[in-house]
VOBA-1610 file (N, C-alpha, C; in pm, whole numbers, padded with zeros to 5 digits, always signed):
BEGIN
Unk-02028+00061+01073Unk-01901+00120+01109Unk-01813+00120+00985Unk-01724+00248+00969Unk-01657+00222+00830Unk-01583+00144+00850Unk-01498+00099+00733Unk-01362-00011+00721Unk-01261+00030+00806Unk-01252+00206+00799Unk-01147+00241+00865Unk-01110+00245+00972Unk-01245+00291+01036Unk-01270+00280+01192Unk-01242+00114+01245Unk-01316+00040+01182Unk-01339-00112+01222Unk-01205-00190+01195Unk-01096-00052+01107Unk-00931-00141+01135Unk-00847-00109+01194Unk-00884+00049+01266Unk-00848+00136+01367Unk-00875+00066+01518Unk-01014+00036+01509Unk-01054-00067+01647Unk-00962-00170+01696Unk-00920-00256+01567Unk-00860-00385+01551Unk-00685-00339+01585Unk-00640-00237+01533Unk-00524-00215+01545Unk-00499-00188+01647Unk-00572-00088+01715Unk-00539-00063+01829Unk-00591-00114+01955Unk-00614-00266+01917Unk-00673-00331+02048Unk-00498-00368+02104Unk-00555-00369+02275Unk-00453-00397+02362Unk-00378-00566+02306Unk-00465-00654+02282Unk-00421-00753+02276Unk-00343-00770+02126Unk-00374-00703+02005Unk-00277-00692+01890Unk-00142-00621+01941Unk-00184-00507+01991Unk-00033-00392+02051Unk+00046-00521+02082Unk+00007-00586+02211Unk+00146-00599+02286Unk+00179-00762+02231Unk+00122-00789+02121Unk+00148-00958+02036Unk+00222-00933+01896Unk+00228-00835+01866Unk+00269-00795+01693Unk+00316-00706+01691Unk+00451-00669+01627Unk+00538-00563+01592Unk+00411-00518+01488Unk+00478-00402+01491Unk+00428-00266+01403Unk+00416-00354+01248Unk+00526-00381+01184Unk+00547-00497+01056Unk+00428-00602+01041Unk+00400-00651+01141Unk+00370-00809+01186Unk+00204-00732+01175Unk+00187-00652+01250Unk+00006-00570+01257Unk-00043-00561+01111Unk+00062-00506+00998Unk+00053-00475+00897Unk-00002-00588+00793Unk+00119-00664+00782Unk+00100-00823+00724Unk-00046-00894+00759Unk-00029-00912+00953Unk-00147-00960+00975Unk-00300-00910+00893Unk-00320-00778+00921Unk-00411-00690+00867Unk-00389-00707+00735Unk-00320-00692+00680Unk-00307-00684+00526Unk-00371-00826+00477Unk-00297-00956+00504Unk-00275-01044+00492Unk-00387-01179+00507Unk-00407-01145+00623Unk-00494-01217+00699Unk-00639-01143+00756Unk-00650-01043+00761Unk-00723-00959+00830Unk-00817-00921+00747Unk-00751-00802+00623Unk-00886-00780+00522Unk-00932-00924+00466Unk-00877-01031+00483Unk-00985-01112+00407Unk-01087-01158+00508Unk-01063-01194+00640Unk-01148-01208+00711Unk-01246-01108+00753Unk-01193-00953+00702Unk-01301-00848+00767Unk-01378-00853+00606Unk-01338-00886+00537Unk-01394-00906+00355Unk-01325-01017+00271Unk-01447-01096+00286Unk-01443-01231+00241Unk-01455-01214+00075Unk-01519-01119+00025Unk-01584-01093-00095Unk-01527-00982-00120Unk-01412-00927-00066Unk-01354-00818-00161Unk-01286-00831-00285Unk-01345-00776-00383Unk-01311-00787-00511Unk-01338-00635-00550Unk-01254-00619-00685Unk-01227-00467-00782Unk-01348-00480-00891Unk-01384-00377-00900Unk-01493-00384-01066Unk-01339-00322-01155Unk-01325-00375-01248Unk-01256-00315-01323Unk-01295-00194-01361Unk-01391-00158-01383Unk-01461-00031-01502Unk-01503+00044-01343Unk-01506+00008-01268Unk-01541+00139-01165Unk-01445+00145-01015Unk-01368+00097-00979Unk-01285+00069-00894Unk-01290+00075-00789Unk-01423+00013-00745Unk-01526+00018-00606Unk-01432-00140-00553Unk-01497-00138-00479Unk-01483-00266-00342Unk-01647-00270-00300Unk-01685-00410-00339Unk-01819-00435-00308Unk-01822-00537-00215Unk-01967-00525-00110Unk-01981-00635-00041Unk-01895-00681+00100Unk-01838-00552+00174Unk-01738-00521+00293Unk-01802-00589+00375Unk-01835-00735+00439Unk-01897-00714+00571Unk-01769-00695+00700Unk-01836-00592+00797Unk-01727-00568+00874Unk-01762-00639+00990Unk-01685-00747+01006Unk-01725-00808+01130Unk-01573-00849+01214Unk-01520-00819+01294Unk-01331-00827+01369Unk-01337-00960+01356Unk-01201-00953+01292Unk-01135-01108+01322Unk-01116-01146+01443Unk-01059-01067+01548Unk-00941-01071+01666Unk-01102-01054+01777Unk-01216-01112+01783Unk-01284-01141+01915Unk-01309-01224+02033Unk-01272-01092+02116Unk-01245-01205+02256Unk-01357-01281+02268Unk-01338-01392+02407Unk-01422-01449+02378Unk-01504-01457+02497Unk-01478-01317+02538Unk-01549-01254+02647Unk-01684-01169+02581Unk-01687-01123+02425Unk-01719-01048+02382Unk-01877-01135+02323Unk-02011-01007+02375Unk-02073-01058+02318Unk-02160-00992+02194Unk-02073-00959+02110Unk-02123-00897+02014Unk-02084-00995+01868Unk-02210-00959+01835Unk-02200-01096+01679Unk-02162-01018+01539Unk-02124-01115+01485Unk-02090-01037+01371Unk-02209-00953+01281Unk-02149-00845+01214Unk-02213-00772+01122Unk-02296-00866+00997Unk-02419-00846+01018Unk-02501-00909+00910Unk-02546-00833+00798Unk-02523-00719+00813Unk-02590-00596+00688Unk-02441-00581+00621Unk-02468-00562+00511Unk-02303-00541+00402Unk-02328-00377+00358Unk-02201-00367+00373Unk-02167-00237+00325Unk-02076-00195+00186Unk-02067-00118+00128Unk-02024-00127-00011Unk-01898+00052+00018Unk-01809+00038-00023Unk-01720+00113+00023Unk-01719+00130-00192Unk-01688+00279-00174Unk-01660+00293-00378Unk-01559+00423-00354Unk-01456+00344-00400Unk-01338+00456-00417Unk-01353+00625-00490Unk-01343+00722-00497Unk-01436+00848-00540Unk-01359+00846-00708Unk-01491+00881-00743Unk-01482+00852-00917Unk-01412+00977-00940Unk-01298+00930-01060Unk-01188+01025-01126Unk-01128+00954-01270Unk-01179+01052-01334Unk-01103+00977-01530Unk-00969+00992-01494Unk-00892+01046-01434Unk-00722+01040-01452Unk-00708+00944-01312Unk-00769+00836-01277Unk-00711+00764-01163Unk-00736+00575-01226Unk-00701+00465-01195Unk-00714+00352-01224Unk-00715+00249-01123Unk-00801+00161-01132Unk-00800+00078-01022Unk-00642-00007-00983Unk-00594+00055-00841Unk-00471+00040-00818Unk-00509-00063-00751Unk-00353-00159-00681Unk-00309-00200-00632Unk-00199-00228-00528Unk-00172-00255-00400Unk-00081-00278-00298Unk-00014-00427-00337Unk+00072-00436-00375Unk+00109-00619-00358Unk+00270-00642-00297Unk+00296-00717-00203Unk+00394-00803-00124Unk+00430-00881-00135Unk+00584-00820-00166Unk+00685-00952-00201Unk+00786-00962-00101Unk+00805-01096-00055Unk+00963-01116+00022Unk+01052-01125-00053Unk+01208-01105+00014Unk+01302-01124-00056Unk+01423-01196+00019Unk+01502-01252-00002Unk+01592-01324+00119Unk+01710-01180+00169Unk+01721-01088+00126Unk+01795-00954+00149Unk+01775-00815+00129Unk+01858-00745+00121Unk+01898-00571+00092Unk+01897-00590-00078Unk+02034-00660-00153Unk+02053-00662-00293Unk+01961-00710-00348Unk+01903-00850-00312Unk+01774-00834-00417Unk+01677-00763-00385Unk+01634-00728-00305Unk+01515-00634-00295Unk+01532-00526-00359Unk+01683-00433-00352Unk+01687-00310-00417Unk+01711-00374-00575Unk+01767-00491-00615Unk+01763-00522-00772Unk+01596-00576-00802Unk+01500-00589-00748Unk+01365-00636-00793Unk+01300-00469-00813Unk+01335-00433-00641Unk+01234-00287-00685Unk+01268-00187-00780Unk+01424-00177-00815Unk+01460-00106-00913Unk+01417-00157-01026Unk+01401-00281-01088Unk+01363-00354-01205Unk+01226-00335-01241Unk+01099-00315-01160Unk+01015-00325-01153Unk+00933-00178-01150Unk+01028-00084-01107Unk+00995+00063-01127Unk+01065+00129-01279Unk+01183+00048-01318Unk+01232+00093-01461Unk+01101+00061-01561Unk+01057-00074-01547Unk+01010-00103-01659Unk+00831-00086-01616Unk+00831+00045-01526Unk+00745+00067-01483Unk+00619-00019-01490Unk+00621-00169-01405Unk+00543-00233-01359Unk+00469-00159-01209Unk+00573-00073-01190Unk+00557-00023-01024Unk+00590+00117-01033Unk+00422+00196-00957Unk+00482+00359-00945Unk+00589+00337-00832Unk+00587+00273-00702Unk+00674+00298-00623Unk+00713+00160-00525Unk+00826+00149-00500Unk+00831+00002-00384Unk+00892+00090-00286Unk+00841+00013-00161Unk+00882+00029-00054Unk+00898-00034-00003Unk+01086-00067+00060Unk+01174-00179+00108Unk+01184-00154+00316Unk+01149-00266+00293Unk+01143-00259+00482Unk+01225-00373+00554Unk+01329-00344+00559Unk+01420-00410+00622Unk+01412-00467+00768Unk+01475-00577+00799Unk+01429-00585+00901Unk+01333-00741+00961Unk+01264-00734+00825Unk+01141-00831+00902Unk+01216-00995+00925Unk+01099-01072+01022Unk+01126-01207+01021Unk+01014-01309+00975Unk+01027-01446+00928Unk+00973-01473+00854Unk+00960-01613+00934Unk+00802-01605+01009Unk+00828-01795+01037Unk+00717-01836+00969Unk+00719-01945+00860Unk+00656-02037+00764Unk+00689-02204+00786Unk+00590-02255+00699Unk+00631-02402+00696Unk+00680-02425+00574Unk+00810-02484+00567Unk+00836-02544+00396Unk+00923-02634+00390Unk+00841-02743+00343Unk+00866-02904+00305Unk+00876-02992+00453Unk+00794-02948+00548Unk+00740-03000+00632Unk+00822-02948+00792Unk+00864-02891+00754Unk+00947-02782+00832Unk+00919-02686+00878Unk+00930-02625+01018Unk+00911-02471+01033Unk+01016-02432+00994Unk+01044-02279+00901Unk+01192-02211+00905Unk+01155-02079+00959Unk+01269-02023+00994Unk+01237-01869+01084Unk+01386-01817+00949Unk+01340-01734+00884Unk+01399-01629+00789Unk+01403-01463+00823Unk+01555-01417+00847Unk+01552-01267+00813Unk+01507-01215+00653Unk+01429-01129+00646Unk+01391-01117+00468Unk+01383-00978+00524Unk+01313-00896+00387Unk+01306-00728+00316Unk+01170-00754+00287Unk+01069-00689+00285Unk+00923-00698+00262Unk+00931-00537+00161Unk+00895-00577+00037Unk+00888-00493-00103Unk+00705-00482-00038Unk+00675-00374-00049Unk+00563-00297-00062Unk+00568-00197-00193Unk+00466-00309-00301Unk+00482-00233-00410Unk+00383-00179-00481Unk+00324-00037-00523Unk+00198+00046-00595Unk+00228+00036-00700Unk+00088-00049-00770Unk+00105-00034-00910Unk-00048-00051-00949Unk-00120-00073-01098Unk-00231-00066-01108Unk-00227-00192-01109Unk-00395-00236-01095Unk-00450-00358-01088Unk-00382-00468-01212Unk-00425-00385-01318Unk-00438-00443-01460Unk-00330-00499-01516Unk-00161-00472-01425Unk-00045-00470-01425Unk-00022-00615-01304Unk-00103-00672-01185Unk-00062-00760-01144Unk+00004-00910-01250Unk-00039-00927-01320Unk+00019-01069-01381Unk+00124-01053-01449Unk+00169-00971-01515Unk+00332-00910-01537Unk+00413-00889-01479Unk+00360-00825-01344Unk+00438-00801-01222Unk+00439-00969-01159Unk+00382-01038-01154Unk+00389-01183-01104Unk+00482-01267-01194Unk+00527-01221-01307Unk+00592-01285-01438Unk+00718-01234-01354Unk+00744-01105-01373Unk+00836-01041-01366Unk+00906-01087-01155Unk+00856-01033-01114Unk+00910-01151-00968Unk+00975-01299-01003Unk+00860-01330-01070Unk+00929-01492-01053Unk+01031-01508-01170Unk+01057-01453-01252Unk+01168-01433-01325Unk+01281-01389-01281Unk+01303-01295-01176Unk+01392-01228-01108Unk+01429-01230-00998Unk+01360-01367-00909Unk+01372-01407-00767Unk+01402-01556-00721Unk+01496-01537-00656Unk+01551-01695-00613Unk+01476-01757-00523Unk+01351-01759-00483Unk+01244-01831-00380Unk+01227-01930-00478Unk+01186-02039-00500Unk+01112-02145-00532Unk+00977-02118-00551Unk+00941-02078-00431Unk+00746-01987-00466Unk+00760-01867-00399Unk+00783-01721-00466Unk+00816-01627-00429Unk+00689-01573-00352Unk+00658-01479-00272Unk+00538-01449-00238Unk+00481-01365-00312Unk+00352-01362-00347Unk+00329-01216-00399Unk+00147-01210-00354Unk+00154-01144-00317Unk+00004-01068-00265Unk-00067-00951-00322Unk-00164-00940-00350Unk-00222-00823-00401Unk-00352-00793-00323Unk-00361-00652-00285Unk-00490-00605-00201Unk-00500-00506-00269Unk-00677-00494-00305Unk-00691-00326-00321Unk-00689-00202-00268Unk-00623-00127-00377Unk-00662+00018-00298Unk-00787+00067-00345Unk-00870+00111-00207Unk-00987+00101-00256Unk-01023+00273-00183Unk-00916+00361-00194Unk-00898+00503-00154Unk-00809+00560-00143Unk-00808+00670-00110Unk-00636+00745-00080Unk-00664+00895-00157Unk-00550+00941-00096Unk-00525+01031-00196Unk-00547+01068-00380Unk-00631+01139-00381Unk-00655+01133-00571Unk-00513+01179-00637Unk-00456+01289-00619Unk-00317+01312-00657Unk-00237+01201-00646Unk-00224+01107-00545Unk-00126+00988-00558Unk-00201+00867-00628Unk-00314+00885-00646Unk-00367+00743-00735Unk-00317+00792-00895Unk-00339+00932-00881Unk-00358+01003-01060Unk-00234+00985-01031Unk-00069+00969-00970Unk+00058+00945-00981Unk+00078+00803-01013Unk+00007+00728-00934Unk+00004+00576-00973Unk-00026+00544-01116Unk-00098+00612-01186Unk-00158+00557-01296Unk-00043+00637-01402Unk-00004+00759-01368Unk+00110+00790-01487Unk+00237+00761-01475Unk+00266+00682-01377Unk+00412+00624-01377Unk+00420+00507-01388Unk+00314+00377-01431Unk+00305+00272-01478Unk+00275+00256-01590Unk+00270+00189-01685Unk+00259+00086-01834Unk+00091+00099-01826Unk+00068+00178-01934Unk-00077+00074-01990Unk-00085-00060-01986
//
């Protein structure tokens, strides 16, 4: 089954719908989800594949008697000289002003073709032995791979968290016109 289908399944099971905002599906999936549907997802630098997908659902009932996927599948983003192995990565922010002062900072000095600020979200974590429940801004930001550890410099230089979040997942498809945009509006 492809990745897509097998996150289409997952998304739209009854029991994700009516447990997780639209936000919360995302994160989860993003977050928690591709690593459990790909334990071994990793980028080739020089070819910008995703090797080694096994697709097996996180979210199985336990009514269900179907076992996980034992054959691996290899998903390879479609080869293009004007495209670069990109990246998705997620940052919180405690507001509106820093989020619009990080994503503006981060698209000037073109670490980032584009952020996208989502207002709104809530945030329950543990920190320093504590649960806290936080209103935050979730930065959804495209940039190339090769650019994550600058962009991780550059966050924690410019963000008042203590351990800011930052996440990175591959893009491992999409649109060729918006990857070939990704790659000319970022930094070698």
């Amino acid at each position: 089954m492809p990745l897509a289908a097998s996150l289409s399944t997952i998304a739209s099971s009854p029991t994700l719908r009516h447990r997780l905002p639209l936000v919360g599906t995302f994160c989860v999936l993003g977050t928690l989800g591709l690593s459990i549907l790909c334990p071994s997802l990793s980028l080739s630098s020089k070819t910008g594949s995703a090797h080694a997908l096994p697709l097996a659902p996180p979210f199985r009932s336990k009514f269900s008697s179907q076992t996980p996927a034992k054959s691996v599948h290899k998903i390879r983003m479609e080869a293009n000289s004007n495209t670069v192995p990109s990246i998705v990565v997620y940052v919180t922010v405690p507001n509106k002003e820093t989020g619009k002062k990080l994503a503006e900072g981060l698209v000037k000095e073109k670490l980032a073709a584009c952020v996208n600020r989502v207002p709104g979200i809530e945030s329950v974590y543990q920190w320093q032995g504590e649960v806290q429940t936080d209103s935050e801004e979730l930065l959804i930001i495209k940039t190339r791979e090769s650019l994550l550890e600058a962009l991780k410099e550059h966050v924690k230089a410019n963000h008042e968290y203590e351990v800011p979040e930052v996440i990175a997942m591959p893009i491992i498809g999409g649109s060729i016109p918006y990857l070939e945009w990704i790659k000319n509006s970022t930094r070698d």
